[in-house]
C-alpha positions as CSV (number, residue, x, y, z in Angstrom):
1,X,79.4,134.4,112.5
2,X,81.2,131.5,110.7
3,X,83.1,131.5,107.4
4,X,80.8,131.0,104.3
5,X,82.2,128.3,101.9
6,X,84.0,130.4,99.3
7,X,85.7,127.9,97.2
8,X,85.7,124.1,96.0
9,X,88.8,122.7,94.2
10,X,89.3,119.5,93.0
11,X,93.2,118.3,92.5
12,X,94.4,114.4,91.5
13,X,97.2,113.4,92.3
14,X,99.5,109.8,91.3
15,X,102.7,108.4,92.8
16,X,104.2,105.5,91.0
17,X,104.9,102.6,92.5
18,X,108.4,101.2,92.0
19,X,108.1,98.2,92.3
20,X,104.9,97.8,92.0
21,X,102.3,96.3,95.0
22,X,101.2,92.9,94.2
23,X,97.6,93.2,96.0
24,X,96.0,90.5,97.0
25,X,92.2,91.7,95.2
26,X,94.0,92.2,91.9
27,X,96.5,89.9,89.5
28,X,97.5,93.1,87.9
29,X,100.2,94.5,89.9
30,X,99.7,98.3,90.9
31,X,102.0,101.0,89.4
32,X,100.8,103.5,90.9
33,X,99.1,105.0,93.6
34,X,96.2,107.8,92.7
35,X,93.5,109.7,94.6
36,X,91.4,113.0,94.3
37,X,92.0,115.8,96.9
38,X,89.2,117.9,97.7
39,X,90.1,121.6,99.1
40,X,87.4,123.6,100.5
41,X,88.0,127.4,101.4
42,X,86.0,129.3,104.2
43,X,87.6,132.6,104.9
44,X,91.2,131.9,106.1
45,X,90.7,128.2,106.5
46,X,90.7,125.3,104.4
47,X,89.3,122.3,104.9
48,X,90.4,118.9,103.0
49,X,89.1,115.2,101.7
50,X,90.6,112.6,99.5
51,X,89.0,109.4,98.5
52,X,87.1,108.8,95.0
53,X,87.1,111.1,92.0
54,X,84.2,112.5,92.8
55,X,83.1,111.8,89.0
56,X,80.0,114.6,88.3
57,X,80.6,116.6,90.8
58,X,82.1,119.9,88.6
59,X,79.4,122.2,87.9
60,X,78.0,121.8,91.2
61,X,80.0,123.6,93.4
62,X,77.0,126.7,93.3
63,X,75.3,124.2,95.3
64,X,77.8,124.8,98.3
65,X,79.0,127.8,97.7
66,X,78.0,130.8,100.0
67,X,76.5,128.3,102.7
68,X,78.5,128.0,105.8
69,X,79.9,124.5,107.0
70,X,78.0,123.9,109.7
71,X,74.5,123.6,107.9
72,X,75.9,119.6,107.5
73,X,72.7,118.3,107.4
74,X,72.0,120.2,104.4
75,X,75.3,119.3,102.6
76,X,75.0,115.9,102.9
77,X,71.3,115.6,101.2
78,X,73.0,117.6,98.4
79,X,75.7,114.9,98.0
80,X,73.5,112.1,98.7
81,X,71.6,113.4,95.3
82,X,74.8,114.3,93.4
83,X,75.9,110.2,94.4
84,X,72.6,109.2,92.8
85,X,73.3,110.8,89.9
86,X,77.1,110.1,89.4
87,X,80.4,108.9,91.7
88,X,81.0,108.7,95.4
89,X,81.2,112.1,97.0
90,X,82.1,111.5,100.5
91,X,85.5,113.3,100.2
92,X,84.0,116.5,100.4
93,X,81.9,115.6,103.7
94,X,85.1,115.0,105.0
95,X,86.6,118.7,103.8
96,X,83.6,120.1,105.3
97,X,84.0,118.0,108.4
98,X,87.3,119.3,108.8
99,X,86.2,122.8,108.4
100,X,83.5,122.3,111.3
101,X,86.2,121.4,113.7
102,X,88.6,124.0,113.0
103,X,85.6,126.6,113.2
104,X,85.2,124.6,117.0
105,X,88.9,124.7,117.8
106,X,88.3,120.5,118.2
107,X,90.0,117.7,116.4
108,X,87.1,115.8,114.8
109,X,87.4,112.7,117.4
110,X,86.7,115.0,120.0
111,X,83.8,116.8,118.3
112,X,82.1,113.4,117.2
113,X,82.0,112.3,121.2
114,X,85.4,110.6,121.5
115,X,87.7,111.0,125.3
116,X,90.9,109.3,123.4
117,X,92.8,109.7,120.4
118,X,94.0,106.4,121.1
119,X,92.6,104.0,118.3
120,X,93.8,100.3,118.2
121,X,94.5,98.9,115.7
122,X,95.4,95.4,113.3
123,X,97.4,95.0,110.5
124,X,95.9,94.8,107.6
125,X,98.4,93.1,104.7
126,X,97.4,93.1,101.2
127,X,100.6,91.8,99.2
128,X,100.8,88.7,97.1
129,X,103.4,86.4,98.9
130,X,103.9,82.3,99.3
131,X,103.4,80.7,102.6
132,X,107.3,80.6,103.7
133,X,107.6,85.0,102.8
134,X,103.2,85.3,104.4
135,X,105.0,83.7,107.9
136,X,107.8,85.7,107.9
137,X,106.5,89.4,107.2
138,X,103.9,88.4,109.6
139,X,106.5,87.5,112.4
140,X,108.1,90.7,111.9
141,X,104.7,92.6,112.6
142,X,104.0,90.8,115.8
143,X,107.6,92.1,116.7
144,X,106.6,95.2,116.0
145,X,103.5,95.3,118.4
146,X,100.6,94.4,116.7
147,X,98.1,91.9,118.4
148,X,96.0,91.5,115.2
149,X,96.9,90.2,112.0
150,X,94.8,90.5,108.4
151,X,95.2,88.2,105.7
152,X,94.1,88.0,102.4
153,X,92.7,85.2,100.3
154,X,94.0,85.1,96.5
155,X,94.8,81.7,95.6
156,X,92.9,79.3,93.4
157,X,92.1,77.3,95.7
158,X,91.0,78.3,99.2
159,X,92.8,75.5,100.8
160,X,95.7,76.7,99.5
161,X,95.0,80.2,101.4
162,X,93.6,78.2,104.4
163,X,96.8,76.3,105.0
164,X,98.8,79.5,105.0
165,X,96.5,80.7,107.7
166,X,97.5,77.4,109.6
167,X,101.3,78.1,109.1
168,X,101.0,81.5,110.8
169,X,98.8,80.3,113.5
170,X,101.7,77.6,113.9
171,X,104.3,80.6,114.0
172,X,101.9,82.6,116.2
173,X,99.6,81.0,118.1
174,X,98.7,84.3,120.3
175,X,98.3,86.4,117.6
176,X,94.5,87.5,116.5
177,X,94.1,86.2,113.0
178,X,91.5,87.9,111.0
179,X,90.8,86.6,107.5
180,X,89.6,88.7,103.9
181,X,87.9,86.1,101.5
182,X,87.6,89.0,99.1
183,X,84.1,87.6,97.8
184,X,82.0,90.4,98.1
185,X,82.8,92.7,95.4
186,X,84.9,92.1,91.9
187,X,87.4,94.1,89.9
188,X,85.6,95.4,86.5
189,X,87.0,92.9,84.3
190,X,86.4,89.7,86.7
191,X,83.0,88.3,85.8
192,X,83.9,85.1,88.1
193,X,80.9,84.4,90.7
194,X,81.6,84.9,94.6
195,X,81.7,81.1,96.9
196,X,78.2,80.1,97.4
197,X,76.8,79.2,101.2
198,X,78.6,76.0,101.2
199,X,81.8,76.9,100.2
200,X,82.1,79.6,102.5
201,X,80.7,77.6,105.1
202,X,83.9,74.8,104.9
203,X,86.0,77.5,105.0
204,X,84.5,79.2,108.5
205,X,84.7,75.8,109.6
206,X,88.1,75.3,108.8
207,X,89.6,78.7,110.0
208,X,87.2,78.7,113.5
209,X,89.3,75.5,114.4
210,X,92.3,77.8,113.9
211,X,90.9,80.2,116.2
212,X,90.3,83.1,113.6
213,X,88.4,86.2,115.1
214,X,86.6,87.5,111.9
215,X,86.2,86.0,107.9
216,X,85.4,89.0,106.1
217,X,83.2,89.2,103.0
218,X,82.6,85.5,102.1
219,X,79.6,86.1,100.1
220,X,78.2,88.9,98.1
221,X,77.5,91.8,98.9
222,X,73.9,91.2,97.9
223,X,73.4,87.6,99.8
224,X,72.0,88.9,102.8
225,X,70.0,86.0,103.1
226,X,73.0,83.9,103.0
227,X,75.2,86.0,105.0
228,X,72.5,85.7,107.8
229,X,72.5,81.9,107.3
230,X,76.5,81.8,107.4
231,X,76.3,84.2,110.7
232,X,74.2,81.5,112.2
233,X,75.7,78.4,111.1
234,X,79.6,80.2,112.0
235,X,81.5,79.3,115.0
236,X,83.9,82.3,113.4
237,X,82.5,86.0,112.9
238,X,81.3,86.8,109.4
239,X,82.2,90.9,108.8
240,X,81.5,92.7,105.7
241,X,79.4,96.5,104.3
242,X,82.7,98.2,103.2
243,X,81.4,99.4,100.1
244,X,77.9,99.8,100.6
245,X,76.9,102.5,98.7
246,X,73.3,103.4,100.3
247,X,72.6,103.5,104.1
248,X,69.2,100.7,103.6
249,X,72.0,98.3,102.5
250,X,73.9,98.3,106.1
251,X,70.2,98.4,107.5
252,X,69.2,95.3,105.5
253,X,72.0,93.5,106.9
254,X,71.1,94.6,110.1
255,X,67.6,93.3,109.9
256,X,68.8,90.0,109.4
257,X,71.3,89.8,111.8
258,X,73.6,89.2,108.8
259,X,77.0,90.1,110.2
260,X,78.6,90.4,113.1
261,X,81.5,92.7,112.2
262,X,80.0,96.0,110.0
263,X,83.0,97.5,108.0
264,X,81.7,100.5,106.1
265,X,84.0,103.2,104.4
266,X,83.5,106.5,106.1
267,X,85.1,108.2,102.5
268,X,84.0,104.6,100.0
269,X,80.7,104.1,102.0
270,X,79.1,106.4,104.1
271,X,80.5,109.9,105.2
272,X,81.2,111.1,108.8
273,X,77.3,111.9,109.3
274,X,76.0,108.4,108.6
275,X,79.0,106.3,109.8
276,X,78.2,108.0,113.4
277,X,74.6,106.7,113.0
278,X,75.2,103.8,111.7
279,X,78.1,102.9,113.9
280,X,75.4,103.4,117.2
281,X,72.8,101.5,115.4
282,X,75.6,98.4,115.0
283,X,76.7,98.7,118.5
284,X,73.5,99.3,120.1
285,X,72.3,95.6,118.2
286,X,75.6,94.2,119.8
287,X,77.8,93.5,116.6
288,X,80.6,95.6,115.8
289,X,81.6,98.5,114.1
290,X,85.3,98.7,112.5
291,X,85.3,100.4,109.1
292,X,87.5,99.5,106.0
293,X,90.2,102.5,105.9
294,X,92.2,101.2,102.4
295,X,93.1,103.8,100.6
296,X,95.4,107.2,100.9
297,X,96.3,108.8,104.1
298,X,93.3,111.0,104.2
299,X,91.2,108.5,104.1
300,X,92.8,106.3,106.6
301,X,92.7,109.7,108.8
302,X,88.9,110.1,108.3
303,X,88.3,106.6,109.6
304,X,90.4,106.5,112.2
305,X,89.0,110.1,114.0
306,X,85.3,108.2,113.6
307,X,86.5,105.4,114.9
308,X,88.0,106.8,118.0
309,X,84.8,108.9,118.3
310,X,82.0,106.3,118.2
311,X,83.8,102.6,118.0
312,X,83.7,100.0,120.3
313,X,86.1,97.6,118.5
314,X,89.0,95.9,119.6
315,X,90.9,96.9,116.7
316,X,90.7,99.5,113.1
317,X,92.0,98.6,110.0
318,X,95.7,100.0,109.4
319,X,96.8,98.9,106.1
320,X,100.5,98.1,106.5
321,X,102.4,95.5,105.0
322,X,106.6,96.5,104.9
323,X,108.0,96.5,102.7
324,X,105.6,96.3,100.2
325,X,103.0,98.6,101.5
326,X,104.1,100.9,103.8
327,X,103.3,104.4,105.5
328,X,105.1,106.3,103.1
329,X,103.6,104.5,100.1
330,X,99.9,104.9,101.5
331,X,100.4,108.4,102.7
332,X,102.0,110.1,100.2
333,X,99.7,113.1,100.2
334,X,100.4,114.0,103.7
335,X,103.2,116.1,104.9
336,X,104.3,112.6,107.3
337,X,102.9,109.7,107.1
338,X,100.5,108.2,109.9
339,X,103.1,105.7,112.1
340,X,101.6,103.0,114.3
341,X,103.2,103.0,117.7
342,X,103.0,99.3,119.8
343,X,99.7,98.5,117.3
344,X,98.4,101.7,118.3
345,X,97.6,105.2,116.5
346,X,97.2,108.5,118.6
347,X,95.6,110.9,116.4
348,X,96.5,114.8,116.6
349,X,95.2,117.2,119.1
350,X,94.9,120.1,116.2
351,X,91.3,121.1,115.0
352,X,89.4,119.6,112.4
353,X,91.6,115.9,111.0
354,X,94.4,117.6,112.4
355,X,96.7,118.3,109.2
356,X,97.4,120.8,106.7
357,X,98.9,119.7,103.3
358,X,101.8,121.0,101.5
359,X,100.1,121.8,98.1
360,X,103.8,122.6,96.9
361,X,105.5,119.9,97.4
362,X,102.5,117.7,95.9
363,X,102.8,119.6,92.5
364,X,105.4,116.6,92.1
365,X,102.7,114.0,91.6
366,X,99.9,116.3,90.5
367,X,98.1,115.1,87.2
368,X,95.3,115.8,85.1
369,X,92.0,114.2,85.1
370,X,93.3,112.0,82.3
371,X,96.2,110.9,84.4
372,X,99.1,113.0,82.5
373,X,101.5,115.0,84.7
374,X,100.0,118.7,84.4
């Protein structure tokens, strides 16, 4: 018989950021790097999550309690009512996920359907930095063996961000140039309204002339219409969905043949469960399926073993941008950070997502739900 879920435990957990990270999405420069750890105990193992806070979930642990892992059907119509109610509560999908496999003796690429651990993947830079430093640092990550290359609107002005692209096609002109427009979704406080349909469209324009392989998130989230239009009128892909927050938005898109890149979080958007079926529905319509992985090492973990399992892409998102954002920064919850090797990530062999945290050595950066060191 398997274990029965005996415990839930939720920890937080914040590394400052000295200096801080300048990101791209946000004039406020970071100062620290937070996320919630979810730790879920069946018999002798332990199965774990990060992600979101998981805002409403206390009190509802009874729900899970006493049930065995494997009834993951079950568990995820419980969260997908506790989500209605309050916050994103994927992270635990992913402890329970992690549980299943180690109750198989699989890692969780393997269980999913995946033959390779072997994800490939592009370099996604977030850091604020002027055209001469943007060249430069993206040089040094071709050196390093990646054949794809993110960058990140911010400017004023999208010319200003579209010439930069034109200076590293100049510097690289066989690297794979993906571009983030960042239009989709806003910080709390930023109340300005995304491009409309002809703005973004001058801007596919420009960057399909500089042979660009994706513009992410020109529009809305909401402008499926005019994501559609943009898709047809596009000589560039249009890509977007990473923080849909119901599985009928992903579907609406895919109705309408709005995008030709799907991107949803498996921890910010969907879970394991649904990013499986919606990653077959993508790929069976012939767009493509490479999920948004920004955020702590767990989460870039979760991602990556889904990706492996059920993605046809060319490349997965490995946020990376030395020496500003690096490994160590990102992953600080893990007991070694998740390395690239040649643009490439071979994930663990070990059940489950293949990693078992030292809870001792994160008491360093543990904090309360407030934020203040415990």
């Amino acid at each position: 018989m398997p274990p029965t879920i005996d415990a839930i435990e939720l920890r937080a957990y914040r590394r400052p950021l000295d200096p801080p990270f300048h990101a791209s999405w946000d004039p406020t420069p970071r100062r620290a790097h937070a996320t919630t750890v979810v730790r879920v105990r069946a018999g002798g193992l332990e199965g774990v999550g990060a992600g979101d806070a998981m805002l409403g979930f206390a009190g509802h642990e009874g729900l899970f309690l006493g049930r065995s892992p494997l009834e993951i059907e079950r568990h995820v119509a419980i969260l997908d009512n506790l989500q209605f109610h309050y916050g994103r509560m994927w992270p635990l999908e992913i402890a329970l996920w992690d549980l299943i496999g180690q109750i198989a003796g699989q890692p969780l690429w393997r269980l999913l359907g995946g033959s390779s651990g072997r994800v490939p993947l592009y370099a996604s830079t977030g850091q604020r930095l002027d055209r001469e430093a943007r060249v430069a640092a993206v040089r040094r990550l071709q050196a390093e063996g990646f054949a794809a290359v993110k960058l990140r609107f911010f400017a004023e002005d999208p010319q200003d961000d579209i010439a930069t692209v034109r200076a590293v096609r100049d510097a690289a002109p066989t690297l794979t140039l993906l571009c983030d427009a960042n239009q989709a979704w806003r910080m709390p406080w930023d109340t300005r309204p995304p491009w409309d349909l002809k703005q973004a469209r001058r801007v596919a324009d420009a960057l399909a002339e500089l042979d660009v392989y994706w513009l992410e998130e020109p529009l809305g989230r909401h402008d499926v219409r005019g994501l559609a239009e943009l898709r047809r009128q596009s000589q560039v892909r249009i890509a977007g969905g990473e923080g849909a927050r119901e599985p009928i938005e992903l579907r609406r898109y895919l109705e309408h043949d709005a995008l030709d890149v799907y991107q949803p979080d498996v921890v910010w958007s969907t879970g394991v469960l649904r990013a499986v079926q919606i990653a077959r529905e993508v790929q069976a319509r012939g767009a493509v399926y490479s999920p948004h992985t920004w955020g702590d090492g767990l989460v870039l973990l979760a991602n990556l073993h889904v990706a492996a399992a059920v993605s046809h892409a060319p490349f997965i998102e490995y946020p990376y941008d030395p020496p500003h954002w690096t490994p160590e920064r990102r992953d600080f919850i893990l007991p070694a950070p998740i390395r690239a090797d040649g643009g490439h990530v071979t994930l663990p062999d070990a059940p489950g997502l293949g990693v078992a945290l030292d809870w001792d050595a994160l008491e360093e950066w543990r904090v309360s739900e407030e934020g203040n060191p415990l």
